[in-house]
C-alpha positions in Angstrom: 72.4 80.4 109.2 73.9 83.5 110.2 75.2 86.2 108.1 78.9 85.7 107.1 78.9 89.3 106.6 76.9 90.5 109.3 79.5 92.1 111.2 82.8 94.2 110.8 85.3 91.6 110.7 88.6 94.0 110.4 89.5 93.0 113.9 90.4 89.7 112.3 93.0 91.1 110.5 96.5 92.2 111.3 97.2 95.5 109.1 97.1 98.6 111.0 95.2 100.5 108.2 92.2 97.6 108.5 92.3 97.5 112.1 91.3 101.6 112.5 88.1 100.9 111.0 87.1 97.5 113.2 85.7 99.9 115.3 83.2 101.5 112.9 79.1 100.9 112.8 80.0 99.7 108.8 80.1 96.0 108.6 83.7 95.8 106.9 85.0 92.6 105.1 88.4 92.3 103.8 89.0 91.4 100.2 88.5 87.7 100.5 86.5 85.0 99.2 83.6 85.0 101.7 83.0 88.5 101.1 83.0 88.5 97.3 80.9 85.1 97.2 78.2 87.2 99.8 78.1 89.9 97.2 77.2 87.3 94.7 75.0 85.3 96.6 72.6 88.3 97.6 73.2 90.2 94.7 74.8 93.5 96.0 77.0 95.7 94.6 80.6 96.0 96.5 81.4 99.3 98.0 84.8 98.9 97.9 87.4 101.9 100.0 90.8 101.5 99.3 93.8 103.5 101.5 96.7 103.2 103.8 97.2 103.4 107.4 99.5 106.9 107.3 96.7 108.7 104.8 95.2 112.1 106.0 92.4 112.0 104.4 91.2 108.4 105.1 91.3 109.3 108.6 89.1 112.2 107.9 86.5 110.1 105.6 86.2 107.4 108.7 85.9 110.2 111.4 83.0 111.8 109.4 81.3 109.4 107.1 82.3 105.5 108.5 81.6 106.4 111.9 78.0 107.9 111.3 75.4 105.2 112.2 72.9 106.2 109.7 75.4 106.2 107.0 76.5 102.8 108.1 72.9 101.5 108.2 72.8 102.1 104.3 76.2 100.8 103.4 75.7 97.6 105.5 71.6 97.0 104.0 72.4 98.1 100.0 76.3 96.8 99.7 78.3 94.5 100.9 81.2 97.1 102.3 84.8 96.2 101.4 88.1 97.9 102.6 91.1 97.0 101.1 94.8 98.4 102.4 96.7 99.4 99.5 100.1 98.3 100.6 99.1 94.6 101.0 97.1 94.6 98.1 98.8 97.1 95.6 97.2 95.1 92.5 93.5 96.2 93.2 94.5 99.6 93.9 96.1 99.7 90.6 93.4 98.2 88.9 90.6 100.4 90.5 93.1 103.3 90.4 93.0 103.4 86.7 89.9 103.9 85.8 89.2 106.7 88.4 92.1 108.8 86.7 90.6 107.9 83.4 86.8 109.0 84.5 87.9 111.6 86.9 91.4 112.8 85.5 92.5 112.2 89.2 93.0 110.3 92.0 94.2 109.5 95.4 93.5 108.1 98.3 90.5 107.0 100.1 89.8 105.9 97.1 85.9 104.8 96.8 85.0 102.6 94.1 81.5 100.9 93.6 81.3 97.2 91.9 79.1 94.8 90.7 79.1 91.6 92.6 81.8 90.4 90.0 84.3 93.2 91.2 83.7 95.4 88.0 83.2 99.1 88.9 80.6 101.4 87.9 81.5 104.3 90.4 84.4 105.7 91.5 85.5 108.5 93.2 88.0 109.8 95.9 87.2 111.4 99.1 83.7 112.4 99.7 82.3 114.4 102.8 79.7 113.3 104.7 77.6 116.0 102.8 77.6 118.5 100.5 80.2 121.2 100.7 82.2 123.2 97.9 80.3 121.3 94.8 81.4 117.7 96.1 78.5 115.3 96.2 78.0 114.4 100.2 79.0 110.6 100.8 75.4 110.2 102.0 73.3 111.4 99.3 76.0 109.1 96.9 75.5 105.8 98.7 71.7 106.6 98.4 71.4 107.4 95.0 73.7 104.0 94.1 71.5 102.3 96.2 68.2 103.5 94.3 70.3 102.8 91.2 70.9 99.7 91.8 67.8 98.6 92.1 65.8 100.8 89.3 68.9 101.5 86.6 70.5 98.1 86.8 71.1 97.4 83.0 72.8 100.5 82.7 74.9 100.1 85.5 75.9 96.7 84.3 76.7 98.3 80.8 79.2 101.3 82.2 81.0 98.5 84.5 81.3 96.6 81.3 82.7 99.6 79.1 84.9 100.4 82.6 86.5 97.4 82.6 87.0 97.1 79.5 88.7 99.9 79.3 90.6 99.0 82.3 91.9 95.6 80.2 92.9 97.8 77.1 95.5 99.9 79.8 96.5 97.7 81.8 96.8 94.4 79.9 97.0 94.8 76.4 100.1 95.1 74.6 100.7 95.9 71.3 100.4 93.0 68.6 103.2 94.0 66.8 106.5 95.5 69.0 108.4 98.2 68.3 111.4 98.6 68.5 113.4 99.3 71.7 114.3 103.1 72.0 118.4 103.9 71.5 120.3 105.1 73.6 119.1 109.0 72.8 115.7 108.1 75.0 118.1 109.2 77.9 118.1 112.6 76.2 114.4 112.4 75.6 113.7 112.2 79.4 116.0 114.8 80.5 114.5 117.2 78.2 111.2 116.1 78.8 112.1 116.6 82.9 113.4 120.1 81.7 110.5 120.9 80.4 108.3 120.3 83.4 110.9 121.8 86.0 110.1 124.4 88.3 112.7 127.1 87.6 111.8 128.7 90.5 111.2 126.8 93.7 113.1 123.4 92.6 111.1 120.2 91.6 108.8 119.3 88.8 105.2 121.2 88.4 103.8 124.9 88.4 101.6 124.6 91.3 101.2 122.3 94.4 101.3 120.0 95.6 105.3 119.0 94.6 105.8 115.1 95.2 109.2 114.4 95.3 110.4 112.3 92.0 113.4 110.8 92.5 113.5 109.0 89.4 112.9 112.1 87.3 116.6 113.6 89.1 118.0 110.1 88.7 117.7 110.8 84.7 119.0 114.4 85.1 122.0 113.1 86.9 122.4 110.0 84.4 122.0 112.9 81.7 124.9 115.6 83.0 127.1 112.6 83.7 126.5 111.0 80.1 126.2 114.7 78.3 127.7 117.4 79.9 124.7 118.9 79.9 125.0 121.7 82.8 121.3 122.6 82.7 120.3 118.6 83.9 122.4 119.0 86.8 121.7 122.6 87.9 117.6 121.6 87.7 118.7 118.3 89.5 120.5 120.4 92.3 117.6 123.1 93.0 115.3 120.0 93.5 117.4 118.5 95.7 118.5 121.9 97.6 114.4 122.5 97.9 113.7 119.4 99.2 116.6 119.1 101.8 116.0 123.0 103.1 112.2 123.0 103.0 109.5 121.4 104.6 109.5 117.9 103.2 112.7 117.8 105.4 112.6 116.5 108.8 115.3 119.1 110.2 115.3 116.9 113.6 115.0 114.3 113.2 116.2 113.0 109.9 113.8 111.5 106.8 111.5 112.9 104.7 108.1 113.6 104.5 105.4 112.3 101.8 105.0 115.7 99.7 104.3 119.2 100.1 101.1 121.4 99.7 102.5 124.2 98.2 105.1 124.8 95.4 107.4 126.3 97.6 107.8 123.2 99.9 106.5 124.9 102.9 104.1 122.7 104.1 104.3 118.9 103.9 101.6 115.9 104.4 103.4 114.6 107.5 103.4 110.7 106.6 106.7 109.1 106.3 107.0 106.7 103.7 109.8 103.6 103.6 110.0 104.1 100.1 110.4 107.7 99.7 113.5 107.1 102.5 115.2 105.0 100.4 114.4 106.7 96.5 115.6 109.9 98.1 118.6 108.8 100.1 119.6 107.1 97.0 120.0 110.3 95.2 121.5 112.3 97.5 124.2 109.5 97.3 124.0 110.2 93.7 124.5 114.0 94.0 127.7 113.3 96.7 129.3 111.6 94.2 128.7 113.6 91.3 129.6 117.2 92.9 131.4 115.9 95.7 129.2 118.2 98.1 129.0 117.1 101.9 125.7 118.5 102.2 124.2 115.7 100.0 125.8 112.9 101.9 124.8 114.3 105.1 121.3 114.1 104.0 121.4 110.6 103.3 123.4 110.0 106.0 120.8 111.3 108.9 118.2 109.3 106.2 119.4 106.1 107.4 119.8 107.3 110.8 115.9 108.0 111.0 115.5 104.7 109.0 117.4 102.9 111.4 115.7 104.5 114.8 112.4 104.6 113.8 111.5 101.8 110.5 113.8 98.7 111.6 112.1 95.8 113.4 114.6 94.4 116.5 115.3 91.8 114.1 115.6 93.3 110.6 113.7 94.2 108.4 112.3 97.9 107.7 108.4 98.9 108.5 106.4 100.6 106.0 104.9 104.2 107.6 104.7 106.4 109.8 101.5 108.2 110.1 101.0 111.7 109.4 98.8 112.7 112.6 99.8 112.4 116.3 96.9 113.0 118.9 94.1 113.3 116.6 95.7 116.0 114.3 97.9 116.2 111.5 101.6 117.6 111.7 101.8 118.2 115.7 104.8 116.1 116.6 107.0 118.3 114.4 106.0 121.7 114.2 107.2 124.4 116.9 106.1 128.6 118.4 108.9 130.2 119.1 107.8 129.8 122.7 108.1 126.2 122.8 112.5 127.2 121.1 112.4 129.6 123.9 111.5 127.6 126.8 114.1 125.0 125.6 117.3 127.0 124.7 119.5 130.3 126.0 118.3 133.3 124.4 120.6 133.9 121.8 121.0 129.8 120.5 116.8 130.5 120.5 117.0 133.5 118.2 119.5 131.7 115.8 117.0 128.6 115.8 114.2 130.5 115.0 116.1 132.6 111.9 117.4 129.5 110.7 114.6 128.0 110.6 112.1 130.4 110.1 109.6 130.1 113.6 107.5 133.3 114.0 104.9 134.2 115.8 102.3 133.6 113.0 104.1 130.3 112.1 103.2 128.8 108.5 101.1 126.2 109.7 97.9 125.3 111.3 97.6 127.5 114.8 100.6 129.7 114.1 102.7 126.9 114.8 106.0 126.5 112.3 107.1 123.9 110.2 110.6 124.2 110.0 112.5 125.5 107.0 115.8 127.0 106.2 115.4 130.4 106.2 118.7 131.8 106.5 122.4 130.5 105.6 124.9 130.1 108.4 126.8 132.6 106.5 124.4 135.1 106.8 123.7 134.7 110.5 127.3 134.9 111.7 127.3 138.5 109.9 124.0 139.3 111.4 125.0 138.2 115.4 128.8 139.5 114.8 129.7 135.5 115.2 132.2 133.1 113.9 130.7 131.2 111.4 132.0 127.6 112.9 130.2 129.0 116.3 126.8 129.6 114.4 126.8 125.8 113.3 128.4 124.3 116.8 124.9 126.8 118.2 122.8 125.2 115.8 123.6 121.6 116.2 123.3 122.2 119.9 120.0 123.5 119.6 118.9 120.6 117.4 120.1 118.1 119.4 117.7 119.9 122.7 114.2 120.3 120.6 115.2 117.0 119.1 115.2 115.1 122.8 112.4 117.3 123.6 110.0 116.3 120.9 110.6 112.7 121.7 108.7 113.5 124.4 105.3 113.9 122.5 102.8 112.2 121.6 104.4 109.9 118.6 102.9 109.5 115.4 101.6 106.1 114.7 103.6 103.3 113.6 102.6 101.1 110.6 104.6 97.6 111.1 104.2 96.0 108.1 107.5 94.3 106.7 106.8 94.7 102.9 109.3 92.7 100.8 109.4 94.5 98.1 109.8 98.3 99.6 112.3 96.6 102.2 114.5 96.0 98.8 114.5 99.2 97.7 115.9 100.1 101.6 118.3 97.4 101.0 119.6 98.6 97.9 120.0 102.5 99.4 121.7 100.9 102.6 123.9 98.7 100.5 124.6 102.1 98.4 125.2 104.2 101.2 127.5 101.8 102.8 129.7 102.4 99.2 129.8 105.9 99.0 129.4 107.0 103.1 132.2 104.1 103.7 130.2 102.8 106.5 130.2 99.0 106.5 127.9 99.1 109.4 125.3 100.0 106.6 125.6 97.3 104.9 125.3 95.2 107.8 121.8 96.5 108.4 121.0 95.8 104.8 122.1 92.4 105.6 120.4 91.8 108.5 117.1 93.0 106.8 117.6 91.1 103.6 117.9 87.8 106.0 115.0 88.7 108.0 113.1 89.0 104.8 114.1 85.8 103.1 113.7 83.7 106.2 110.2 85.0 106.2 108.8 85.1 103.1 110.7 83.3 100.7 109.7 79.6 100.7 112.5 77.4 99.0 110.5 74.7 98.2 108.3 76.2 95.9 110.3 79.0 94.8 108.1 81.5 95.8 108.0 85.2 97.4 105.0 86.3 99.8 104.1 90.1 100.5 104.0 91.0 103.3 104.9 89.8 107.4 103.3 91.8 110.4 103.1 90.0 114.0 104.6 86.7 112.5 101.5 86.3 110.4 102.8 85.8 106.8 100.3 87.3 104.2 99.5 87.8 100.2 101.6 86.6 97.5 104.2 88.4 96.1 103.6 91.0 93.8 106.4 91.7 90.5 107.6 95.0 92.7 108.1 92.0 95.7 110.3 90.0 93.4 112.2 92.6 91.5 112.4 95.4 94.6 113.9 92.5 96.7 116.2 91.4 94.0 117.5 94.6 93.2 118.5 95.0 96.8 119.9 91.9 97.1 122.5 92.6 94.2 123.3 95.7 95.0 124.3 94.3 98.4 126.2 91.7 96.8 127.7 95.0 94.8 128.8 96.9 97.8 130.0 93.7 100.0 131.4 90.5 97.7 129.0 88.2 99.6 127.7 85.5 97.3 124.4 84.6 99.3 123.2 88.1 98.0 124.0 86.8 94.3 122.8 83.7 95.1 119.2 84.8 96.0 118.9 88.1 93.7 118.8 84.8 90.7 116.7 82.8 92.5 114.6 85.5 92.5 115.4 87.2 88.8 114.9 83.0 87.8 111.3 82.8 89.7 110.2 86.5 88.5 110.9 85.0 84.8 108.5 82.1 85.5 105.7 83.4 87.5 105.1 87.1 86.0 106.6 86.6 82.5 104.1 86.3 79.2 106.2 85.7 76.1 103.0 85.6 73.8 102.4 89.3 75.0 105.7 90.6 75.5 105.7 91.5 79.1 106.1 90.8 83.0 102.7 91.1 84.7 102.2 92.6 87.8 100.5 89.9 89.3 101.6 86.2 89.7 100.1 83.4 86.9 99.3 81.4 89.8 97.4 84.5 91.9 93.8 85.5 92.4 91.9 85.9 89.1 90.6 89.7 89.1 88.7 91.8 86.6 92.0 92.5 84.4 96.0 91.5 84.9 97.4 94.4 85.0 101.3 95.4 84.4 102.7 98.4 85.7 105.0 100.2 83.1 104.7 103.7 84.5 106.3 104.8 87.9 104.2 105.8 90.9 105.7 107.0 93.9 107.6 103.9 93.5 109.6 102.9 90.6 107.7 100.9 87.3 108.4 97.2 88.7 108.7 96.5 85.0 111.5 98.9 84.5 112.7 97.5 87.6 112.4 94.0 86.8 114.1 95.0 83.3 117.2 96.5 83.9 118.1 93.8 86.6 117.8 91.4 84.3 120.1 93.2 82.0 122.5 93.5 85.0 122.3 89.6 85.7 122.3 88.5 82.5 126.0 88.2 82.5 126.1 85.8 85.5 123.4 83.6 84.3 123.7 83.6 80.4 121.0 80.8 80.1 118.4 81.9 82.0 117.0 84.2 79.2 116.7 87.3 81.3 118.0 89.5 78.0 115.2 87.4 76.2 112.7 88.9 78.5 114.3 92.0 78.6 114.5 92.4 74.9 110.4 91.6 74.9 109.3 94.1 77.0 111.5 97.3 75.9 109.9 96.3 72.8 106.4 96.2 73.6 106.6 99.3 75.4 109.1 101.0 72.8 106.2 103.5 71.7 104.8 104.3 75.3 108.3 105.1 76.4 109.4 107.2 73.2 106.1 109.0 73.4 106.3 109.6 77.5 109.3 109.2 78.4 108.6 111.1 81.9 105.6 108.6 82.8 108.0 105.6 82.2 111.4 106.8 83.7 112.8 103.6 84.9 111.5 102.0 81.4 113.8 104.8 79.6 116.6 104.0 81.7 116.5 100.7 81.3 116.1 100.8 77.3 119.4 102.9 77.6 121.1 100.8 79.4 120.3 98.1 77.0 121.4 100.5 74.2 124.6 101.9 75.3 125.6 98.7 77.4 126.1 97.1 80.5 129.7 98.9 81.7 131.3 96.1 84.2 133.7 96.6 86.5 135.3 93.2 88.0 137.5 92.9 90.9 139.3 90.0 91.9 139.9 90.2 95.0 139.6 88.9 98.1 139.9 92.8 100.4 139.3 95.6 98.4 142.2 97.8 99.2 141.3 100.9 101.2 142.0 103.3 98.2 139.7 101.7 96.0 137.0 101.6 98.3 137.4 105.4 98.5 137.6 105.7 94.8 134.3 103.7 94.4 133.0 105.6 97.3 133.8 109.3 95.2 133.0 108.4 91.5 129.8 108.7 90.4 129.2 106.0 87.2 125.9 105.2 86.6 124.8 101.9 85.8 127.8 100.0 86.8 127.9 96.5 87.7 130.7 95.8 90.4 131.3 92.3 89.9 132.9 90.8 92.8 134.7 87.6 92.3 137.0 85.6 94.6 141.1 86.0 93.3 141.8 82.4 92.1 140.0 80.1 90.6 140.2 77.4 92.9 138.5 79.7 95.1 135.9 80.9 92.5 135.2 76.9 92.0 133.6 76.7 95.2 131.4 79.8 94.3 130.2 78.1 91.2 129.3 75.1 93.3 127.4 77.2 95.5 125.5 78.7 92.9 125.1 75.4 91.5 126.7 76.6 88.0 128.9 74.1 86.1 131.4 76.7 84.9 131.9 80.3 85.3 129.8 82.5 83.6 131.4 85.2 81.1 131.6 88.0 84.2 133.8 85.6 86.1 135.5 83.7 83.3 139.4 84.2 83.0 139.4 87.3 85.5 141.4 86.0 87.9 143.9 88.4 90.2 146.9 88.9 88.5 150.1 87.9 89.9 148.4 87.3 93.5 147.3 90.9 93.8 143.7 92.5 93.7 143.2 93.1 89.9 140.3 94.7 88.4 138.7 94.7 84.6 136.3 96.8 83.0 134.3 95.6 80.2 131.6 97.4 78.0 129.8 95.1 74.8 131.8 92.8 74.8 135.3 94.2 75.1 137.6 93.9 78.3 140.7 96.4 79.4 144.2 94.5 80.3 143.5 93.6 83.7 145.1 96.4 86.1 146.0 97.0 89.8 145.1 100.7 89.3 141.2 101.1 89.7 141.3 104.8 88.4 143.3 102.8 85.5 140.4 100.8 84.6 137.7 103.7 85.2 139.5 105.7 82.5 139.3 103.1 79.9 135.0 103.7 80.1 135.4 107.2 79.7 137.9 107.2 76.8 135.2 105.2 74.9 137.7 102.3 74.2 134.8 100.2 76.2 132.3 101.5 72.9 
């Protein structure tokens, strides 16, 4: 009988990140049945590698280590090699994650992790080089040693991976026997002054040293705080982040987006991948900042977000792709850095020397090879005074310029595209588009989000049993749905139904809320799981309470159900979440900053869901400016039809027998649009003035 495992079978599979390494002299499975029943059938430990298609550093580990025959020989006769991409399977990397930050106080990506045949680990570890260099342990000697240690130091292997997972279960499963109870609404106060705290005064964002990720949901607290407070201090540390992020590195100046983080604290120099996610938690609060300060700047930055979104993430069809990856022939960073020869040979002489002091490009460059990653390095003000021009004829100069090295550097070699449609990132790009389309007053925004939402559902949503799957790439549907898949997609789908009226938003954001309840909720412990009661049985079933470079799908997951509880009073979404903000009421009072969308979500159920609803069917134009300018956070813009003939056909739609309290007796008065605010449990006079009914929130007659 042949050996089921006998050779690299990545080329069977359809993610990008699996198919780099099909190549490779390591016989690679992927994390499925045959290869875990192998492992148990001989008797070999798993060495599992875990990363992402746009990751530096796992291109570097395969170049040097995967690729070396000799090393391969070892890992193919002594293990049973494994390699997993995180973003289809985001519940082992959590898993395996965690106990390399608890051993190590780190971790990252490749991440290496050794198991038993049973999946527990015993070793784990990041990147490793192929051999000894600046105190790391060389990849080789460490898959000899395990090897060895496998086979002479088996019992205490066997214990640690025991002890490991254990303590594995007690983080990521457990919840407390007895729950607390759910922080007031002063956690919001707690997380702004923990975010305070950690700010870097200096060069904007959170951290002393590099490398500064960016944290949206940090500056969505500071926001939420200096809106709720007054507090001048959360908004001025929320600015400076956002002023380093959109000047410095991290910045695509060209061509729109963001990068994943920067190296340095000054945001210099970024790790070139370009992340859905970190596209749509930015744009989001640069919308947030528009509105709040009313500063053009901010919009513009989402604005030429979604226009990089939009050119280089959307399938033809819909739907957004996950990465792009951070090299382009071979090395990192060269599609987007410049000499000033290369500004020169593309631009008159004096529209090159403004590029270059804008942007700081100098002969020794700040990057690999005196090249330059661009950062603003001068104000428009200041160069007008400097080249005796008009300020107005600097910027006309500028844009120029851009527009030139732009079309030029679409002539390169292009990074790598990951095309992966995700369901649950593509709902947090739904729920910026469906934003922006609100405050930029761009319906053709919210189009988009529409079109992506559709191509998601028709996808992987299966009616019949109610159920969400991962991911799409190729037309091959894969994985199921994870509690980010459900709630991320949700999110986006109601806040599409926010920014457009349209009921089959509504309509699937509760068919979704409805099967998150049933296949990730545990009322014996309190909590919604990250992984689905009817998925793959692993080592532990872990939650995810803390935010990541994504938000905490159970802070997520929590406020929308607050949010929807109001159109779907008997579903027992405030019974779930009520549970959780009570079993994780100490971990959020006692780090707030670990569990920001937790916080904000136990002060939204503290203070109140504010809701706004308009019956209408057009939103005049003056409201939809009014919306578009006023920054309110945590509103619910309840859309409703203006009569309640009209409104029955809704209900039938939503299969609902009468209409629930956010609908009920808020018709438009006197045939003309008419809008309501209500706050626990108390309702203004309906009113044709939207400013009217904003008012009656802030004079606290909603409290």
């Amino acid at each position: 009988m042949s050996d089921p495992v006998g050779r690299n079978r990545l080329d069977e599979e359809q993610s990008p990140y699996l198919r780099q390494h099909a190549d490779n002299p390591v016989n690679w499975q992927p994390w499925d049945e045959t290869a875990l029943e192998a492992a148990r059938e001989a008797d070999k430990p798993i060495f599992l590698s875990i990363g992402y298609s746009a990751c530096h550093w796992c291109h570097v580990m395969a170049d040097e280590s995967f690729s070396d025959p000799d090393i391969a020989e070892v890992l193919n006769e002594e293990f049973v090699p494994v390699k997993v991409d995180r973003e289809e399977r985001p519940d082992l990397d959590r898993i395996y994650q965690t106990i390399c930050q608890q051993v190590t106080g780190g971790g990252g990506w490749p991440l290496s992790v050794w198991l038993t045949p049973e999946g527990k680990p015993f070793f784990v570890g990041t990147y490793f080089p192929p051999e000894p260099r600046r105190g790391a342990p060389g990849f080789r000697d460490v898959v000899e040693s395990f090897a060895e240690s496998w086979r002479t130091d088996r019992d205490e292997i066997e214990n640690r991976a025991e002890q490991w997972t254990s303590a594995i279960t007690d983080r990521l499963e457990e919840t407390p026997d007895v729950p607390g109870e759910a922080p007031g609404s002063e956690v919001l106060d707690t997380t702004v002054q923990a975010a305070l705290r950690g700010a870097d005064r200096d060069h904007g964002g959170f951290g002393g040293d590099g490398p500064k990720f960016p944290q949206p949901g940090r500056i969505d607290a500071l926001l939420r705080g200096y809106a709720v407070s007054g507090r001048r201090e959360a908004l001025d540390v929320a600015r400076q982040s956002l002023d380093a992020m959109a000047n410095g590195g991290l910045r695509d100046h060209l061509g729109g987006g963001f990068h994943r983080y920067c190296v340095d604290r000054e945001w210099t120099v970024p790790h070139f991948e370009k992340m859905l996610y970190d596209q749509a938690g930015l744009a989001s609060r640069y919308l947030d900042a528009a509105r709040l300060t009313g500063n053009d700047s901010y919009a513009t930055v989402a604005a030429e977000t979604f226009e990089f979104v939009r050119r280089e993430l959307t399938h033809d069809d819909g739907g957004f792709f996950a990465t792009l990856d951070a090299q382009s022939g071979g090395e990192e960073g060269t599609f987007y850095v410049w000499t000033p020869d290369d500004v020169r040979d593309l631009l008159p002489e004096l529209d090159a020397d403004l590029f270059c002091d804008r942007y700081g490009v100098t002969p020794g460059g700040n990057f690999e090879n005196k090249t330059t990653v661009l950062n603003v390095s001068a104000t428009t003000a200041d160069l007008a005074d400097e080249y005796d021009l008009d300020e107005s004829e600097v910027e006309d100069r500028l844009e120029k310029a851009r527009k030139a090295l732009f079309a030029a550097r679409e002539g390169r070699e292009r990074p790598a595209r990951d095309e992966k449609v995700l369901a649950g990132w593509n709902g947090l790009m739904i729920s910026a588009f469906a934003q922006g389309s609100v405050v930029l007053e761009d319906d053709s925004l919210a189009a988009d989000a529409r079109r992506a939402l559709d191509f998601v559902r028709e996808r992987l949503w299966d009616d019949e049993t109610e159920t969400l799957s991962r991911r799409v790439m190729n037309g091959e549907v894969k994985g199921d749905g994870y509690l980010e898949d459900y709630a991320f997609l949700a999110r986006g789908a109601f806040d599409l139904y926010q920014a457009t009226g349209d009921l089959a938003p509504l309509s699937f954001a509760l068919d979704l809320a409805r099967a998150t309840r049933r296949e990730f909720y545990d009322a014996d412990a309190g909590t919604l799981y990250f992984t689905p009661e009817s998925g793959e049985s692993l080592v532990t079933r872990p939650q995810e309470p803390t935010d990541q470079s994504t938000p905490s799908s159970l802070g997520v997951a929590t406020s929308l159900f607050l949010d929807l509880e109001q159109f779907a009073p008997d579903a027992g979404f405030g019974e779930v979440a009520d549970a959780v903000l009570g079993s994780f009421a100490n971990r959020v009072r006692g780090s707030p900053l670990e569990h920001v969308s937790l916080a904000l979500a136990a002060e939204k159920a503290a203070s109140g869901v504010p809701e706004l609803t308009v019956a209408a069917d057009e939103v005049p134009d003056e409201w939809r400016a009014t919306l578009a300018s006023r920054y309110f956070p945590g509103l619910v813009v309840s859309r409703r039809p203006g009569t309640d003939e009209e409104l029955d056909a809704w209900l039938d739609e939503l299969g609902l027998d009468e209409a629930p309290p956010i609908w009920a007796g808020r018709e438009a008065a006197d045939g003309e649009p008419t809008v309501y605010a209500c706050e626990n449990f108390t309702c203004s006079a309906p009113t044709h003035d939207l400013d009217e009914a904003l008012a009656w929130f802030t004079a606290g007659e909603g409290a």
